[in-house]
Backbone as CSV, one residue per row, in Angstrom:
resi,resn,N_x,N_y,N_z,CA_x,CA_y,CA_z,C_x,C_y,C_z
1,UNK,41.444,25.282,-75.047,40.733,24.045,-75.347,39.771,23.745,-74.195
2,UNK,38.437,22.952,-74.399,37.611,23.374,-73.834,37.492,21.515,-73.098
3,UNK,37.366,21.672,-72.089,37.356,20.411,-70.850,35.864,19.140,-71.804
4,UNK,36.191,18.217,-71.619,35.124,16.998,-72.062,34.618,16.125,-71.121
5,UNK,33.873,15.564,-71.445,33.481,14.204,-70.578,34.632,13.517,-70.603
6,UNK,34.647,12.702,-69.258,35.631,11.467,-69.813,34.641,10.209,-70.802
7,UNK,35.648,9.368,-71.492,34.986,8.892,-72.408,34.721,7.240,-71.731
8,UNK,34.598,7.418,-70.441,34.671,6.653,-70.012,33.526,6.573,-68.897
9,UNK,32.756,5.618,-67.968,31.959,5.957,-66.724,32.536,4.111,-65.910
10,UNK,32.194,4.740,-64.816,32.243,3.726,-63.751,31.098,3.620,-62.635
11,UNK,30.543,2.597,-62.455,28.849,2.550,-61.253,28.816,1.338,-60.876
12,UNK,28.219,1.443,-60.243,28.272,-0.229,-59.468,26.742,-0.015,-60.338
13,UNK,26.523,-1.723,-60.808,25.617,-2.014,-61.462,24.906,-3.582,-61.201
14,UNK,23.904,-4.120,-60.683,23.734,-5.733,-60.556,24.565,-6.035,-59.691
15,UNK,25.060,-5.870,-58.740,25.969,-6.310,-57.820,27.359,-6.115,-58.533
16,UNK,27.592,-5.871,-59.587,29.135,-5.478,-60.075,29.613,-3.904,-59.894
17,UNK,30.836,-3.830,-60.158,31.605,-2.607,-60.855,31.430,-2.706,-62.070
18,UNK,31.181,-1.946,-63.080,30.502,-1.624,-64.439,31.406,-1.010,-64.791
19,UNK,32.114,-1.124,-65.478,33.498,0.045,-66.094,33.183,0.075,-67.527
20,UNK,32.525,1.011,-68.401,32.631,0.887,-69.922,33.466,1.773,-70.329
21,UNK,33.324,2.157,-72.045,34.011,3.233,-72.469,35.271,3.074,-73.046
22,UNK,35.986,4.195,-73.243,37.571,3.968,-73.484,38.115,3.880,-72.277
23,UNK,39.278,3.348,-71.698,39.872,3.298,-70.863,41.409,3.454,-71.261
24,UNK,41.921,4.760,-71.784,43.055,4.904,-72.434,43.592,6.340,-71.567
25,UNK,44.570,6.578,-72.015,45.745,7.627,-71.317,44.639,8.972,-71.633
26,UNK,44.459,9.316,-72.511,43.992,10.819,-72.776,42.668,11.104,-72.069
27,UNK,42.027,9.704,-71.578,40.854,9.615,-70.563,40.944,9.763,-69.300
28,UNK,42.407,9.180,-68.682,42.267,9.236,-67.587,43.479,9.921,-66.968
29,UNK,44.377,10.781,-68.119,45.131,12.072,-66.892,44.360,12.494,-65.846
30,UNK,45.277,12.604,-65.096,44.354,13.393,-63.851,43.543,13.112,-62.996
31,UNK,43.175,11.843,-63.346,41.694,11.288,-62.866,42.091,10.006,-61.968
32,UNK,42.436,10.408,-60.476,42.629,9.650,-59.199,41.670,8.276,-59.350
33,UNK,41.831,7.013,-59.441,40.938,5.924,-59.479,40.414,6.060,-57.704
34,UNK,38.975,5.983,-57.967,38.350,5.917,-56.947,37.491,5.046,-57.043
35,UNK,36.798,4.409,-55.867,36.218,2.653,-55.620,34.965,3.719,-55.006
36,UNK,34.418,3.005,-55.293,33.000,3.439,-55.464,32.065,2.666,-53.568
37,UNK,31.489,3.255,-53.021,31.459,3.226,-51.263,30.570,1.506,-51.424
38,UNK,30.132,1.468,-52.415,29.269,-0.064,-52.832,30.109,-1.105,-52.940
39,UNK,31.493,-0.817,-53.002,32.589,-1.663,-53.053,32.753,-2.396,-51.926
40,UNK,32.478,-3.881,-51.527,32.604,-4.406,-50.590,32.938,-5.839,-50.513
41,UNK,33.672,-6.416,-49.715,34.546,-7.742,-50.048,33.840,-8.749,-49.506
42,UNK,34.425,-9.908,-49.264,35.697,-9.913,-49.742,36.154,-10.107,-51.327
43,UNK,35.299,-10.303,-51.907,35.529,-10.163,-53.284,34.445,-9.322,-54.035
44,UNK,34.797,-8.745,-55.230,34.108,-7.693,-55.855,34.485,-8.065,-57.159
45,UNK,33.181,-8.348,-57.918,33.577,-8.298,-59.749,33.176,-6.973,-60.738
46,UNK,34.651,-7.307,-60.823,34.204,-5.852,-62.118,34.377,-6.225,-63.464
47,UNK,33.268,-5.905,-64.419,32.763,-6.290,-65.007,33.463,-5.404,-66.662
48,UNK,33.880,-5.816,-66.923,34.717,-4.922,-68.045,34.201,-4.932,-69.683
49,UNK,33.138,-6.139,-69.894,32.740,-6.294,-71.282,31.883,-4.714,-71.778
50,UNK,32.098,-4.192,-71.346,31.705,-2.675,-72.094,32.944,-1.865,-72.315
51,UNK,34.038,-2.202,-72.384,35.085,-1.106,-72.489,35.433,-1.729,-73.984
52,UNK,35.523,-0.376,-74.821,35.890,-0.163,-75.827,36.908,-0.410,-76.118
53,UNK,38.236,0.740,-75.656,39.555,0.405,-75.426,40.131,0.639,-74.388
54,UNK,41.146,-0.145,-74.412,42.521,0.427,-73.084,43.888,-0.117,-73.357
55,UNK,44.046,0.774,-72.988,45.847,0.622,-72.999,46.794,0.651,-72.175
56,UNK,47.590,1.114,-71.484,48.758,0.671,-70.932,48.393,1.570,-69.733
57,UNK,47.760,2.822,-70.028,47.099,3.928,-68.676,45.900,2.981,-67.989
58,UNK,45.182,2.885,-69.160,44.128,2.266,-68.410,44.533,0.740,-67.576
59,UNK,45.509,-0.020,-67.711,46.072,-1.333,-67.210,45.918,-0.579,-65.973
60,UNK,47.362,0.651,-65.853,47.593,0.478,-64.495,46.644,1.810,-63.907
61,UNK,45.621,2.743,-64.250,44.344,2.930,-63.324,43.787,1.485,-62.840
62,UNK,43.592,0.667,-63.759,42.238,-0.663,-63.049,43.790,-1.178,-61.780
63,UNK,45.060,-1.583,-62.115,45.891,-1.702,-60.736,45.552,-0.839,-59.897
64,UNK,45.707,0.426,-59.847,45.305,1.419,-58.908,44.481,1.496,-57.813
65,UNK,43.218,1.095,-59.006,41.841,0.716,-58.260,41.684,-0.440,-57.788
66,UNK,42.625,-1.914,-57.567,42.571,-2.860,-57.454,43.835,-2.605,-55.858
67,UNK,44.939,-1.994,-55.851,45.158,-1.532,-54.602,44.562,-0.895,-54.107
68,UNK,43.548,-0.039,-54.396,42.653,0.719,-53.370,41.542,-0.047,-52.539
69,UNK,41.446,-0.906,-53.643,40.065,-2.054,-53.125,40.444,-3.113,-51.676
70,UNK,41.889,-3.672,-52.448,42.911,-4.132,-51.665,43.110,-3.583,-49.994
71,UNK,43.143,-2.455,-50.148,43.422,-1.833,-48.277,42.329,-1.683,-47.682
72,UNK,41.023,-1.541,-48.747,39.588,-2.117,-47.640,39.192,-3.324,-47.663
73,UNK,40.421,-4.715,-48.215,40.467,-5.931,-47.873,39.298,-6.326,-48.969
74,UNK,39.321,-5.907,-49.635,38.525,-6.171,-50.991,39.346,-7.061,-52.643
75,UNK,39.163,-8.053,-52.807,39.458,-8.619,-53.616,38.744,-8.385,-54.993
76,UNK,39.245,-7.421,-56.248,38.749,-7.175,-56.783,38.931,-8.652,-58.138
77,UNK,37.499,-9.087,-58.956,37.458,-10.058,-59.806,37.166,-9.631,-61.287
78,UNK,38.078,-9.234,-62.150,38.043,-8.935,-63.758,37.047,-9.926,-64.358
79,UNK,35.942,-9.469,-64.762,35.319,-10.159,-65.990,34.916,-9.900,-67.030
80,UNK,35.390,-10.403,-68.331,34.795,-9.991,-69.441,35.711,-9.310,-69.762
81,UNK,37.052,-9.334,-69.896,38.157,-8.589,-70.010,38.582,-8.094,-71.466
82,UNK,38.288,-7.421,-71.986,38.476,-7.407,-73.730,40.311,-7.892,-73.929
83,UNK,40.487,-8.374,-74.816,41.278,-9.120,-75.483,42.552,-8.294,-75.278
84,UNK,43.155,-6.943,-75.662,44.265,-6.117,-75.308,44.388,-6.222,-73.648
85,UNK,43.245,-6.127,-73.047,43.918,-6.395,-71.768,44.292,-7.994,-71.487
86,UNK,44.236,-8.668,-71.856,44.414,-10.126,-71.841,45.950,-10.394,-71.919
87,UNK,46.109,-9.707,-73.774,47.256,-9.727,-73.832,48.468,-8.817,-72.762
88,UNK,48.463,-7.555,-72.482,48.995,-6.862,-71.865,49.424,-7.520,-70.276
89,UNK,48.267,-8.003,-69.798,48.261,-8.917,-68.618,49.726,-9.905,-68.533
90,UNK,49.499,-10.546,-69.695,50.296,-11.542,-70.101,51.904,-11.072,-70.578
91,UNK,51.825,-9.969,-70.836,53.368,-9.432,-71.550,53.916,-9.290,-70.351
92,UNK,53.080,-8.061,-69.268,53.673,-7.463,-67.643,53.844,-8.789,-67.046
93,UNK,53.298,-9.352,-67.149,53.536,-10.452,-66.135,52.810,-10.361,-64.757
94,UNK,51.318,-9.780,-65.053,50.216,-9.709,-64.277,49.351,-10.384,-63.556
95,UNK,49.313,-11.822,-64.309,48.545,-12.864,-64.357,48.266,-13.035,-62.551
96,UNK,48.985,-13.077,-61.908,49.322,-13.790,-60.128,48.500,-12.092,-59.515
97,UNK,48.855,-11.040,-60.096,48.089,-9.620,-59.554,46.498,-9.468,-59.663
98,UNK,46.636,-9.828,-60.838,45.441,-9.562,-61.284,44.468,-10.526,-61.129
99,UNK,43.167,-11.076,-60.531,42.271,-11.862,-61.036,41.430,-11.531,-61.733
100,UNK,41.718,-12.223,-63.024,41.230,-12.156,-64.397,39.830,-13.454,-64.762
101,UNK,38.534,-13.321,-64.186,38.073,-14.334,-64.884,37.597,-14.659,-66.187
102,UNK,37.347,-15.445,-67.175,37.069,-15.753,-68.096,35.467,-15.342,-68.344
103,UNK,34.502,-15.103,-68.042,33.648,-14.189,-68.315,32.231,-14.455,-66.951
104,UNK,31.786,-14.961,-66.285,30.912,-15.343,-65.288,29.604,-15.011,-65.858
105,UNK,28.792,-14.383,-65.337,27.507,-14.214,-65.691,27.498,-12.861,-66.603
106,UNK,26.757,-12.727,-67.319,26.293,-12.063,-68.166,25.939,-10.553,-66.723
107,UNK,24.922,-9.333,-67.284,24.779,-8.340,-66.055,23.441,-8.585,-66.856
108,UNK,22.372,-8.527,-65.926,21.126,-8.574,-66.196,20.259,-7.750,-66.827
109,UNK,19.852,-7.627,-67.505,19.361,-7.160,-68.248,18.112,-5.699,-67.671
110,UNK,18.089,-4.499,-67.930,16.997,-3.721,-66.833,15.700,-3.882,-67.674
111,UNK,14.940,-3.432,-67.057,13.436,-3.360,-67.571,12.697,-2.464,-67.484
């Protein structure tokens, strides 16, 4: 079987982290969460209204990447969180881990 894209990308974009795509298990075996060198605190929003799906892999990669951000004293800020992660948040008992905001600015539009 022959290797794919992941169905997923990550870039710093407008001053955010840009995460679209699927964000599910079969996307991200294997695939070490890494913070991108634009990552810089004390707080950082990542911007999630482009992700398709995610599930229970993808929860704990974005934890992953949220302790990684964490030890360069980086406070990472969820926005635009699609609705399964909302709920999931809420089942784990995430809410106090995670900062989850309710959606902030839109990402600007390019030209």
């Amino acid at each position: 079987m022959s290797e794919t894209a992941p169905a997923w990308s990550c870039r710093i974009e407008a001053g955010q982290l840009l995460i679209a795509g699927s964000l599910v298990r079969a996307g991200l075996d294997r695939v070490a969460p890494v913070l991108p060198e634009g990552v810089v605190g004390p707080e950082f929003d990542v911007h999630l209204g482009r992700v398709e799906r995610l599930d229970t892999a993808g929860l704990a990669w974005l934890t992953a990447l949220q302790a990684r951000a964490e030890a360069k004293g980086v406070r990472l800020r969820y926005t635009h969180a699609p609705s399964s992660m909302r709920q999931m948040i809420g089942v784990y008992g995430l809410a106090d881990l995670m900062n989850l905001q309710s959606g902030l600015d839109d990402l600007p539009t390019s030209g």
